[in-house]
N, C-alpha and C positions, 0 to 999 in steps of 0.2 A: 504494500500500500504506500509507494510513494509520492513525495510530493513535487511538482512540478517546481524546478528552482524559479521561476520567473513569478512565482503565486505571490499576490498580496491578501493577506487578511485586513480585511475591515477594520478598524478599531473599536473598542466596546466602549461605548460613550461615559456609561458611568465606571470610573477608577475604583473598586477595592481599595482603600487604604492600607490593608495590611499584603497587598500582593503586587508584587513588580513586574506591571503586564510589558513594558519594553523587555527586559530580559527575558519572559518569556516566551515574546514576538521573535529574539535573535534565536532562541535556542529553537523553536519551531524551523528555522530556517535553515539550520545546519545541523541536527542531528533525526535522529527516527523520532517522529512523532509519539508513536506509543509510551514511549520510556520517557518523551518531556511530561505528557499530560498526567502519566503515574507519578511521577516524581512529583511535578507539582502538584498534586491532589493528597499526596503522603504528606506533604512539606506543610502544606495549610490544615489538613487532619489532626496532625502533633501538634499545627499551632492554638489553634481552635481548643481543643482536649487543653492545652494546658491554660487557657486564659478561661475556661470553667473550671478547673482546678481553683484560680484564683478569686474567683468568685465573681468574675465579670458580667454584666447584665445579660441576662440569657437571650432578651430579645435581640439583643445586639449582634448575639451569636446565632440564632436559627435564622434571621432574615439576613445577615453576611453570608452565611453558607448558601442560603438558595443565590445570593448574589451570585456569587464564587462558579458555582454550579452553573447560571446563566453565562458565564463567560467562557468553561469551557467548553458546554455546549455550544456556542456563537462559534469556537475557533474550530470545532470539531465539523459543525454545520459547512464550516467557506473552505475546509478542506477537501469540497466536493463541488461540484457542480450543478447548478439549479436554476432552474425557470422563476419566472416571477408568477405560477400558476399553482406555487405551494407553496408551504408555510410549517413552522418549528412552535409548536406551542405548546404552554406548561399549563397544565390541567391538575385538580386536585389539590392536596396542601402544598406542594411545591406551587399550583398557579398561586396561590394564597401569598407564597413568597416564605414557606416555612418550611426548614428542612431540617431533622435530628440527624444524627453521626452516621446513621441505616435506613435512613425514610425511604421507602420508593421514591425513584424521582421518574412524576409520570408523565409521559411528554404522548401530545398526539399528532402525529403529522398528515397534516390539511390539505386536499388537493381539489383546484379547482374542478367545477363538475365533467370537464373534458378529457381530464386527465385521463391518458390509457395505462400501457403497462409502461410505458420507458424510462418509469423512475424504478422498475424493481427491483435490478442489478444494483444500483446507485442504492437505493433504502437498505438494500440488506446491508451490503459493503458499510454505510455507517452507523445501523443498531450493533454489528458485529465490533465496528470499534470501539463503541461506547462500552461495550462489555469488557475488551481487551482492556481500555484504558480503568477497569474495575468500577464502574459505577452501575446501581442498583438500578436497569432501568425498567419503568414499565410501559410500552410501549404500544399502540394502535396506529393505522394506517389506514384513515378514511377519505372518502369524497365528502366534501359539503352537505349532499343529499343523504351520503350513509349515515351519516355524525344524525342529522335531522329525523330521519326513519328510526333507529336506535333509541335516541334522547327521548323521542314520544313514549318507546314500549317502555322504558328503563328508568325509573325513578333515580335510579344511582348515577348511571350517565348524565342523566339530566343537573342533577347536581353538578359531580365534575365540572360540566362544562358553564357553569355558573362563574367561576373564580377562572376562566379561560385566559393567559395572557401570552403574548408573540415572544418568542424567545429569536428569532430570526425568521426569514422569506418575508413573504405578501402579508402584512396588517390588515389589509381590507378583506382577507377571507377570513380572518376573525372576525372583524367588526358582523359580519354577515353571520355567522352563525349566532353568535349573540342576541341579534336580533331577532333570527328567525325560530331561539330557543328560548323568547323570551315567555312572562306570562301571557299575551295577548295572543301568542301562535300556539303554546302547548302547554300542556298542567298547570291552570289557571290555581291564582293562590289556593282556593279551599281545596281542591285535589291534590295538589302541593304538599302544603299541609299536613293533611290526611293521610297521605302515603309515607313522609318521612316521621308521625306521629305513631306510625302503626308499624314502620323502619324501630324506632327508638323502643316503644312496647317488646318488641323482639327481641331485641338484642339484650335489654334490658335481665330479659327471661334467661337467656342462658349465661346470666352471672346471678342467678336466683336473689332477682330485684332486691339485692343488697348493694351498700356502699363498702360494706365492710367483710370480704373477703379478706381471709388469711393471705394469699398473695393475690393482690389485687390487682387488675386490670387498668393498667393508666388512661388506654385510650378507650377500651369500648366498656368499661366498668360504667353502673350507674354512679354519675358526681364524676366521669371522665370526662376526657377532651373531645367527645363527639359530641355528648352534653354541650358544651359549648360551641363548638362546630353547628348543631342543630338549631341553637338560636340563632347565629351568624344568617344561617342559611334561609330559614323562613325569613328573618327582618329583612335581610338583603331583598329577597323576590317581591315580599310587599310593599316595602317602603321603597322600593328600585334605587338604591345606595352599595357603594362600593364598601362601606366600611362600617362597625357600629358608631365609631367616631361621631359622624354626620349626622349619630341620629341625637347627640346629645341636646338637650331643651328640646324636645320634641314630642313628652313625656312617656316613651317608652319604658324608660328607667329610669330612676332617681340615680344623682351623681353618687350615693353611695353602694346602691347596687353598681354601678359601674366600675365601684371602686372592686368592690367582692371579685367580680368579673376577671376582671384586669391581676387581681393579684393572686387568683387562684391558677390562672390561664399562668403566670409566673413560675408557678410553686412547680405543676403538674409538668410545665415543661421543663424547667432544671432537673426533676426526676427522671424524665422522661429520657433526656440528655443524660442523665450518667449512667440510667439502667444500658441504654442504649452502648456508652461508653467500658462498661464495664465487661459486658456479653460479649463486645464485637460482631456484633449483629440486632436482626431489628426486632431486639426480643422488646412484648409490651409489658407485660406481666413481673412484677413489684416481686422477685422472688427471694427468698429467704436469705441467700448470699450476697446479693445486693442489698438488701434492705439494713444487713449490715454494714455495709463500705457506704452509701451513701451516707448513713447515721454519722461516720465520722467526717466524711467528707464535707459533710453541712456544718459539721462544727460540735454536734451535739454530745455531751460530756455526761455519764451515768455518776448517779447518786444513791443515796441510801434508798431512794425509794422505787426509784424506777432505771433501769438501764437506758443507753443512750437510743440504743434501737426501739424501743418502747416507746422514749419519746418522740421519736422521727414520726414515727409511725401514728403516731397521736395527732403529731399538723395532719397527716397526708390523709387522715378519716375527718379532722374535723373541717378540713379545704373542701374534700367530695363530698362532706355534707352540707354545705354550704352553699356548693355551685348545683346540687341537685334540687334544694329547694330555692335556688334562684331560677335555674333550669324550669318548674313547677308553675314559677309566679310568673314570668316571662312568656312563655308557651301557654299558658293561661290567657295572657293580656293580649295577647296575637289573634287567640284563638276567638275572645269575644270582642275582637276588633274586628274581624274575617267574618263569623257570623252577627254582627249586630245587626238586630232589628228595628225598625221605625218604632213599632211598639211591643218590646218584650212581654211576658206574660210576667205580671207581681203578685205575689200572693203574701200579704203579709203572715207572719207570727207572731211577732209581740211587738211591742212599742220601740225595741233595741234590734231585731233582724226580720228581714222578709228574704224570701225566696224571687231570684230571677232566673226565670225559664230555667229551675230545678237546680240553681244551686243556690248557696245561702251567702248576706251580706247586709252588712249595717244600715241602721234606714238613715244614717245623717254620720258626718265624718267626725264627730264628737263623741258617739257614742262609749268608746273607751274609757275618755277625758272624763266625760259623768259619770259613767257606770264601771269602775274599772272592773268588778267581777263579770261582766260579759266577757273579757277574756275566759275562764272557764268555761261558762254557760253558754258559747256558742259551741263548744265540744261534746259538751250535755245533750245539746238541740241534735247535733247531727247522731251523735248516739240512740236517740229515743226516735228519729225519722229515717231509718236506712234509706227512704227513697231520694234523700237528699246527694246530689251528685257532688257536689265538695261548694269548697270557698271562692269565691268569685275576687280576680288578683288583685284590689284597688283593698279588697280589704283584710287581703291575706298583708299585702304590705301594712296596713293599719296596724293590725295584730303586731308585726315587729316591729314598728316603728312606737305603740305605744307598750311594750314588752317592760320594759323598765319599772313601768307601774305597780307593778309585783315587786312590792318589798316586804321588809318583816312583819309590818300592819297588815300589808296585804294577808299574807299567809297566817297572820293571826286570825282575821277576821273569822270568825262562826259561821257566815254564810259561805264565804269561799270554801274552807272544812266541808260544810254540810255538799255543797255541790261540787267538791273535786270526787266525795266517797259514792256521788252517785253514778258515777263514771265506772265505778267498781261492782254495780248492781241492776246495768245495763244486761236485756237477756241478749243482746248482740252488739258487735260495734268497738268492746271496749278495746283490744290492740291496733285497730286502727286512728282509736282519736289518741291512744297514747301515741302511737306512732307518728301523727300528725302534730301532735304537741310537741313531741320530738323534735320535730323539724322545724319548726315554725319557733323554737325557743320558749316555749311555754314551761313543758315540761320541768326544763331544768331550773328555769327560774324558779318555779314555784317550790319545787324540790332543788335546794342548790346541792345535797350532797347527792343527787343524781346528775346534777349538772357535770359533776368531777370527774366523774366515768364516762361523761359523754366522749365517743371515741380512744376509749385506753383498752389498749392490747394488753397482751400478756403472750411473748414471744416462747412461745412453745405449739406443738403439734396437736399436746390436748385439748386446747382452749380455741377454738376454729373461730370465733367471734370476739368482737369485741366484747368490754364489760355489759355497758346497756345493751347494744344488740342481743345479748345473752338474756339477761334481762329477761328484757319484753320477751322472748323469745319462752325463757320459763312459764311465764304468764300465758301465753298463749297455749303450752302444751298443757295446762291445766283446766283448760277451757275447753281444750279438745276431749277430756275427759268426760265430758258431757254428753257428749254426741253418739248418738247409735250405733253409730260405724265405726268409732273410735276402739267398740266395747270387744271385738276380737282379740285387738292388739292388745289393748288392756285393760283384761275383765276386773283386776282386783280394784285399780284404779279408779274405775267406772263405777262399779259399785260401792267406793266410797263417796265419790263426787254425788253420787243419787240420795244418799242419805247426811249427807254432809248439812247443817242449818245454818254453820254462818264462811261459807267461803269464800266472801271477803277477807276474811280472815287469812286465811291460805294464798290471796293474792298478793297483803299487803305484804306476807311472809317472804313470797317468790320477791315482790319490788324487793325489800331491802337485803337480801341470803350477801349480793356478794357486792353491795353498795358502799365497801370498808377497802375495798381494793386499792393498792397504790398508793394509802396513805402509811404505809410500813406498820408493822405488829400485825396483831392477831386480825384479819376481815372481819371474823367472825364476831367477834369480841364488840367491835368499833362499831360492827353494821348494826349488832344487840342495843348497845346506847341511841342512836339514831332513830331505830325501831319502836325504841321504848319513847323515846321524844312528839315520835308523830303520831302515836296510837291516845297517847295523853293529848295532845292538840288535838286529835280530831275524835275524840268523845268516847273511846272504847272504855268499855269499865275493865277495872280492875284485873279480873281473872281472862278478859281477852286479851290487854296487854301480854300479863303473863306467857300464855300460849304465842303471840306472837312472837315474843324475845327468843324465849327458850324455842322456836322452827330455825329462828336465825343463827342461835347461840350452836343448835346442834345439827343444821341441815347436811353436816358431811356425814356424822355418827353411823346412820343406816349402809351407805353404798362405804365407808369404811369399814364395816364389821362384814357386809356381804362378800366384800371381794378380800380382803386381807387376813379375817379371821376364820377356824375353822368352827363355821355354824352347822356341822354333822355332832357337835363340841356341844352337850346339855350343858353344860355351866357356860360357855360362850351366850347363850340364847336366855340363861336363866340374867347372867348380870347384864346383856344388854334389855330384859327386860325389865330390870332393876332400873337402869336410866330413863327408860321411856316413861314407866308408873302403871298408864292406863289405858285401857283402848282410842278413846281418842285421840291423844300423842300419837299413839302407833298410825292411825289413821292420817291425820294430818302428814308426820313427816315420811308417809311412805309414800303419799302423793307427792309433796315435796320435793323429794329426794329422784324419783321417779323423771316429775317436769325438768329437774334439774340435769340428771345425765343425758336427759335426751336431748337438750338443748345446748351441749355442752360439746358435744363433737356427735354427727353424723354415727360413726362404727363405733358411737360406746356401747348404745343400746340395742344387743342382741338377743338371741333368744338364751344364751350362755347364761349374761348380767340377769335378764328379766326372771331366770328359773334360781339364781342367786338371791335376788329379791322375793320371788312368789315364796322359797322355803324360808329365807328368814323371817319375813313379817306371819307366815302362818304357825311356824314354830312358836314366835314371841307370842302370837295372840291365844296357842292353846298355854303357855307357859301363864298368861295373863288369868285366864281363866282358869284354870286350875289354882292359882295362888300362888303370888311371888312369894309364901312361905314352906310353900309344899315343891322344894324340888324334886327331880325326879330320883328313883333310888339307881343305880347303875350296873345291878344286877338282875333287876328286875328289867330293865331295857334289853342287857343282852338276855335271857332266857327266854322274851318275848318275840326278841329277832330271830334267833335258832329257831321256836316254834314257827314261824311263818315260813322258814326257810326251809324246813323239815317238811311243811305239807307240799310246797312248790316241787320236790325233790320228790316226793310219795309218787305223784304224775308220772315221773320218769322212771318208775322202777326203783329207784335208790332207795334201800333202807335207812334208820334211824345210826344203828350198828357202823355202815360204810360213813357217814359223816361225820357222826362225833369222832369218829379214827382219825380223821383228816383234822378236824375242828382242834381237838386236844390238844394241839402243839402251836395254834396259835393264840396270840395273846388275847387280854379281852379289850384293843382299841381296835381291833379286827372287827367285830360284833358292834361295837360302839357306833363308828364311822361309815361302817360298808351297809347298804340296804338290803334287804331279806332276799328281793331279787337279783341282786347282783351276787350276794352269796351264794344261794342256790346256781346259778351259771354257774360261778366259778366254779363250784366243786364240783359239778356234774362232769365239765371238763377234767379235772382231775381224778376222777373212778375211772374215766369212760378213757384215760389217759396216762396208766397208772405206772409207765418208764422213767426215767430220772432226765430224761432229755427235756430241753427247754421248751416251755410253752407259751405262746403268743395268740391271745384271740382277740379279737376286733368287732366292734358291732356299735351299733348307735345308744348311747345310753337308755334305760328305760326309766333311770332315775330321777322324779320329780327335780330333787337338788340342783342335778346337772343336767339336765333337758336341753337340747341344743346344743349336741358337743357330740364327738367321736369318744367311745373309751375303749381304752388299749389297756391290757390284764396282762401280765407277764409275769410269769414263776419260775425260778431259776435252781439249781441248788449247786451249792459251795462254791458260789461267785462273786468278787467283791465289785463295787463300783456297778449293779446293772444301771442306775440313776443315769450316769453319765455315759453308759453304751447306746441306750434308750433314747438320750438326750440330741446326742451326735446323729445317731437312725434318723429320728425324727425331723432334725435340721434339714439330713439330707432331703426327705419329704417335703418341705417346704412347709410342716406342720408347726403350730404355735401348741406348745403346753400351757393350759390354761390352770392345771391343777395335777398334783403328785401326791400319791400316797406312799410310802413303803411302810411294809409288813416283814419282819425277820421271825422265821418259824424256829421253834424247838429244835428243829429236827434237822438244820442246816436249808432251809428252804427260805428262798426271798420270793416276799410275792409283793410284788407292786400295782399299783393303776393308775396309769394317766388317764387325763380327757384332754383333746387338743381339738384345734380349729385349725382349717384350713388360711392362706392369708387372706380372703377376703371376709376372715371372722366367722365360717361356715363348717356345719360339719362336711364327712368325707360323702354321706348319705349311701344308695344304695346304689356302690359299686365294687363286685364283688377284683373284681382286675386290682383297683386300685386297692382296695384294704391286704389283697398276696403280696403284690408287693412290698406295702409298707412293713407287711408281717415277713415278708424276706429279709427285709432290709435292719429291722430289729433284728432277728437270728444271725443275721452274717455280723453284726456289730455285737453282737454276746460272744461271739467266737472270736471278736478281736482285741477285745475292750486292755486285755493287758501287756497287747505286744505295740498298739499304736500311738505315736506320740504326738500329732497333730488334730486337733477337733474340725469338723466340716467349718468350713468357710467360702459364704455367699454372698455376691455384691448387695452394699448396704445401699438402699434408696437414696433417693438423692437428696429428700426433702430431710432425712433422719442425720445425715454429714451435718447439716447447720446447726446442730445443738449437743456439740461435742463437750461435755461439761464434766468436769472430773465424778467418778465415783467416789459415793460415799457407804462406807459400812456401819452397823452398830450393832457390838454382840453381847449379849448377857444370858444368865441359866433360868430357865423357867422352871421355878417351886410344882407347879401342880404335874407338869408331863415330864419332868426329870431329865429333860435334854436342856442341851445350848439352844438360843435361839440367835439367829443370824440375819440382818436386815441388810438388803444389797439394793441402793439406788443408783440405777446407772444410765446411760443414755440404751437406748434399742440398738439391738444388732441380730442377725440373724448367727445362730452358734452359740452366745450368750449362754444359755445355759449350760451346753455341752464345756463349753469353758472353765464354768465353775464347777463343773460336776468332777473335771480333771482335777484342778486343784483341791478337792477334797480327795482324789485317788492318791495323785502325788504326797499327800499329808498324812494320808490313813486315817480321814474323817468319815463314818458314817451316815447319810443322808437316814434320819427317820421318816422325815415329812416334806413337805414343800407345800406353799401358797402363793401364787403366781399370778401379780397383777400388772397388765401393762396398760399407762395410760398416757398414751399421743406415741409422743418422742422417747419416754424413759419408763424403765419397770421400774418395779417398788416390791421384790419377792423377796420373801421370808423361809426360812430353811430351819428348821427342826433338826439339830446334828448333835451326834454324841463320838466317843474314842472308839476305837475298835472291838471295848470291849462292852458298850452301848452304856456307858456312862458320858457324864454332861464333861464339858471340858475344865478341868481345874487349873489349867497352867496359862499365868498370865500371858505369857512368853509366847507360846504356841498360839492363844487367842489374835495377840500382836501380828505374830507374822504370818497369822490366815487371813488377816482382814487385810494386810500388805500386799501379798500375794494376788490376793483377790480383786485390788483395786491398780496393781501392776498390768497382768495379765487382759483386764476388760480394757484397762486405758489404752494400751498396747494394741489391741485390735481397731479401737478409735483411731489411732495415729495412724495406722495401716490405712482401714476406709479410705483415713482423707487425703491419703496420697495416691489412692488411686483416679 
């Protein structure tokens, strides 16, 4: 692709300040083009990249770049030869004049309508070098009429060519399509409109109409920069303006919305530039790695209470919630400027709002100033008339412009009280007018210690939302409890919400559980005083406080004792029903607790957690009703469990004689822990199996406890470490241990049982292929378990590398079960446990028990271990350097991950 030495290039009329277009007019002139244009495009990349490093004004940088971009486009363009019948033009956010470090840059080239093929040697020869010289392009190749047939079908085209500007050739065949795309010739404003309304609805959906995604979506997130792009884009077609500028006094916007506008549109694109900078590509998406390096990059410094990446992250939700309910008022204001009528339809309500053509709005622009409790009581109104379609924008803006009004008198007053709590006794409506007040600033004002969680993360994998978003989110899964359809998924649920009298109670519980966040110390503690402050304000007696505190004080207690403790354990169930008292306690925080995990990450709440839950609360409530002074005796449990197990076993032929033979030699937490049907199994396989070779059976639990899980039975004899042979099998499986039993027999027999999930949280179900396997791959790992020195190791996800945080251990002897107990919190990995199970081989530790919880990013399992000779461990020394060992070894595998 040479160039003819006698070529002149045009000159680009507007200079680049920071690029020296003579020098690189000489070097076009004596060396290969391709190697000038990369060179210069590297040269201005590094310079660019380092003058955002320094914190340069970012507009300064995305509209130099598209500069930059127009000029080597222009020299790339006269490097060829052209008619005055075509044209070079930038469409999209580049015609806009904005370019990130990886934007497409989307260029259409224009041909007048006579045009045949004789540009299509020439067209390819320079898309091909556009690529060569490395730039992003995106590229179309039409006639006048193609662009105009297109633009009609394609709401997206038709956009594009909106912000359409000449980069080189013939102007006047833009000026022409412009025209002939304008509203007068095609999608007049209200189909406009309408199409990029029900454009925004969409997109909207599949970032499940939140702002607050864990890695968020910069550009197509709700509160992202197509949010702003979409007002651009209506104001521009209606008000026929190049720019929002032009529409300033013109009352589309008040100068402080523009201000909003302008400094979010700032924020999203310095993000947007360094996620971009950071990837080396035109990643959109706010991911976990980045959201670190930006934190520092912005400047932002962690404290006692929040880390630096928390608080970044805390602008970047409170900016898209900003520009989305400006986005709301805006598209509003458009919307009933586009449809206004000569004569709306009014229907008043009360002296303070009427209805216009079905949605709601003050009858006079005082009405705040007089009445400042209508700021509530329009939330009330739209709660108690679902036919109401929302706020009409003149006085959605009122609402924030008179927000301030809501001070401490405010919130003191008795009326305000009495009408915020009816918000909570609404039969429908009430997460959307919280939601609404949310957005609109109500909310927080009225509650400022919910205002403080507005938009605060908590950078981990468990916590998928923010504080509030979580929130409301509890509140709403408690409302679903109500619902008919709800009652499948959760029958216990359901039928407490049916008899439940005052479940306001249970709402204000869910507002405040985790409203203590981020102010360091105990949430729980902090959100209790809080709780206790606003149930006194707003009229609860005495003993409803009470109950409320204490939902707040204890909302972990339940899904802590479910997942961490072993609740097959009569005294686990007897003191956790010590703490609750009485049935309604138990009621309240197992809705609670319930609203709460599900709202809390997506894959907490399975059928695993949910059969974890259904056995604890029905445990406690028979332990309730029998009498928290009547425990149960523990010989009478196991002699009741052998009888059940005895008759299931009668079925099959087995006598009483062939069981207790087997039974004898195991201990009585055997009887205690295992259920009558799972006994019966197991031993039937052991008569019906009666060689000393290892046994592996597989099948879906039938056990209420564990409902929702695979369990795996293994019985070994004179084997040490099966935990860790099992553990390693299983890795290799891609299975999670959700729970470990071991059983050491009299007799030289280990008998164990896991239950494990699958990784998308599921059991293995019914497949017989797959359960031989898994049960091969157990047997070949019992035959290995003491000659191999490495545990399976499988790439760790990408999102689990971001929260590599040291392990931490904590060992002491537990009085009642006569073992050590061992607490390991560590970041997730896949092998993890096979890990630890080594290092209790290499130590000659015991595995009695295990409790196995993982939530997000990090477990939290607890390990039941004694010495060889199944005593608890006495020697400081050895305690030391297990816990060493153990957080050696996991850290070790973390370092690994993240250098791969």
């Amino acid at each position: 692709m040479s160039q003819p030495a006698a070529r002149q290039f045009p000159q680009v009329a507007t200079q680049p300040i920071f690029f020296n277009q003579a020098r690189f007019r000489e070097n076009l002139a004596s060396k290969p083009p391709v190697v000038v244009f990369k060179d210069a495009i590297a040269g201005v990349n590094q310079q660019f990249d380092q003058r955002f490093l320094e914190g340069e004004d970012i507009r300064h940088l995305i509209h130099e770049r598209a500069q930059f971009i127009d000029l080597i486009l222009h020299y790339a363009w006269h490097h060829f030869d052209w008619g005055d019948d075509i044209s070079l033009i930038a469409v999209g956010g580049y015609g806009r004049g904005e370019l990130h470090p990886h934007s497409d840059i989307d260029i259409l080239i224009l041909l007048d309508n006579k045009v045949g093929t004789e540009y299509n040697e020439t067209l390819q020869s320079f898309v091909t070098m556009l690529w060569d010289i490395g730039l992003d392009i995106g590229s179309s190749v039409r006639t006048l009429q193609e662009c105009i047939d297109i633009a009609r079908e394609d709401i997206t085209v038709a956009t594009n060519l909106i912000e359409a500007r000449r980069i080189a050739g013939n102007d006047s065949l833009r000026d022409q399509l412009q025209i002939l795309t304008d509203a007068k010739h095609m999608w007049p404003i209200r189909d406009f409109y309408q199409a990029k309304w029900e454009e925004q609805e969409k997109r909207h959906e599949k970032h499940n109409n939140t702002e607050y995604n864990l890695e968020p979506n910069i550009k197509n997130a709700p509160g992202g920069l197509r949010d702003i792009q979409m007002i651009n884009w209506v104001a521009k077609r209606y008000f026929q303006v190049q720019t929002l500028l032009q529409l300033q006094g013109q009352d589309f916007f008040t100068e402080h919305e523009f201000g909003i506008l302008r400094r979010g549109e700032e924020f999203l694109w310095r993000v947007r530039y360094g996620v971009h900078m950071l990837a080396g590509r035109a990643e959109e998406r706010l991911l976990f790695e980045y959201q670190r390096e930006l934190a520092t990059i912005f400047g932002f410094q962690e404290n006692d209470k929040r880390l630096a990446v928390e608080q970044f992250m805390h602008q970047y939700y409170k900016t898209v919630l900003a520009l989305r309910e400006l986005n709301d008022v805006l598209l509003q204001y458009l919307q009933e400027t586009i449809e206004e009528k000569v004569a709306p339809t009014i229907v008043p309500i009360n002296e303070r709002f009427q209805l216009c053509d079905g949605f709601i709005e003050v009858t006079h622009r005082d009405v705040f100033d007089q009445t400042p409790n209508a700021l509530l009581e329009i939330f009330v109104l739209m709660g108690q008339d679902p036919s109401i379609k929302g706020v009409r924008a003149e006085t959605i803006r009122l609402i924030r412009e008179r927000r301030w009004l809501i001070d401490e008198s405010f919130r003191k007053d008795p009326e305000n009280n009495r009408m915020f709590m009816q918000l909570f006794q609404l039969d429908y409506g009430l997460i959307s007018q919280l939601k609404r007040m949310k957005r609109y600033g109500i909310l927080g004002r009225y509650l400022p210690e919910f205002g403080k969680i507005t938009g605060q993360m908590q950078h981990d994998l468990f916590h998928r939302y923010t504080v509030d978003a979580h929130t409301l989110l509890v509140i709403k899964n408690i409302r679903r409890f109500r619902y008919p359809d709800e009652k499948k998924q959760f029958p216990i649920a359901a039928h407490i919400m049916k008899r439940m009298e005052k479940p306001e109670l249970l709402y204000i519980a869910g507002l405040y559980h985790d409203i203590g966040k981020g102010r360091g110390g105990d949430h729980s503690q902090l959100g209790a005083v809080d709780a206790a402050a606003f149930c006194q304000q707003h009229g609860f007696s005495a003993r409803e406080t009470r109950l409320v505190v204490w939902l707040v004080e204890k909302h972990l207690l339940m899904s802590y004792v479910s997942q961490k403790q072993d609740i097959s354990d009569p005294e686990v169930i007897h003191n956790f029903a010590l703490q609750v008292g009485d049935r309604l306690h138990l009621d309240y925080l197992y809705a609670l607790t319930v609203a709460d995990m599900c709202g809390t990450n997506p894959e907490v709440w399975n059928t695993w957690r949910a059969s974890l839950m259904r056995q604890l609360y029905l445990e406690t409530k028979r332990a309730l009703r029998r009498g928290l002074e009547n425990t149960i005796d523990q010989n009478e449990l196991i002699e009741e469990t052998q009888q059940l197990a005895l008759a299931k076993l009668a079925d099959k032929n087995i006598c009483e004689n062939q069981a207790r033979a087997i039974w004898s030699v195991m201990g009585d937490e055997y009887f205690v822990r295992e259920g009558h049907i799972d006994i019966a199994w197991q031993t039937e396989a052991i008569v019906t199996n009666p060689s000393d070779e290892n046994l592996v059976l597989i099948r879906e639990t039938t056990s209420h406890e564990f409902e929702g899980a695979t369990q795996i039975f293994v019985r070994v004899k004179d084997a040490p470490h099966v935990f860790t042979a099992v553990a390693n099998a299983l890795a290799q499986q891609n299975l999670n241990i959700q729970d470990a039993r071991v059983y050491s027999a009299a007799n030289g027999y280990t008998a164990d049982t896991f239950y494990v999930l699958d990784d998308n949280f599921q059991p293995i179900g019914d497949d017989p292929a797959r359960s031989e396997k898994i049960r091969e791959s157990v047997l070949e790992e019992l035959r290995l378990v003491s000659g191999y020195r490495d545990v399976v190791s499988r790439r760790t996800p990408r999102q689990l590398k971001q929260f590599a945080v040291p392990t931490r251990t904590y060992i002491s002897n537990d009085i009642v079960s006569g073992h050590t107990v061992l607490e390991v919190i560590s970041p997730d990995r896949p092998g993890l446990l096979a890990t630890i199970g080594r290092v209790f081989m290499d130590m000659d530790i015991q595995l009695q028990n295990a409790k196995i919880s993982t939530l997000g990013e990090r477990v939290e399992d607890i390990f039941f271990i004694s010495d060889i000779d199944g005593n608890p461990l006495s020697d400081p020394n050895l305690c030391a350097e297990l816990q060493k060992e153990i957080c050696k070894q996991l850290d070790l595998r973390v370092e690994k991950d993240l250098a791969r």
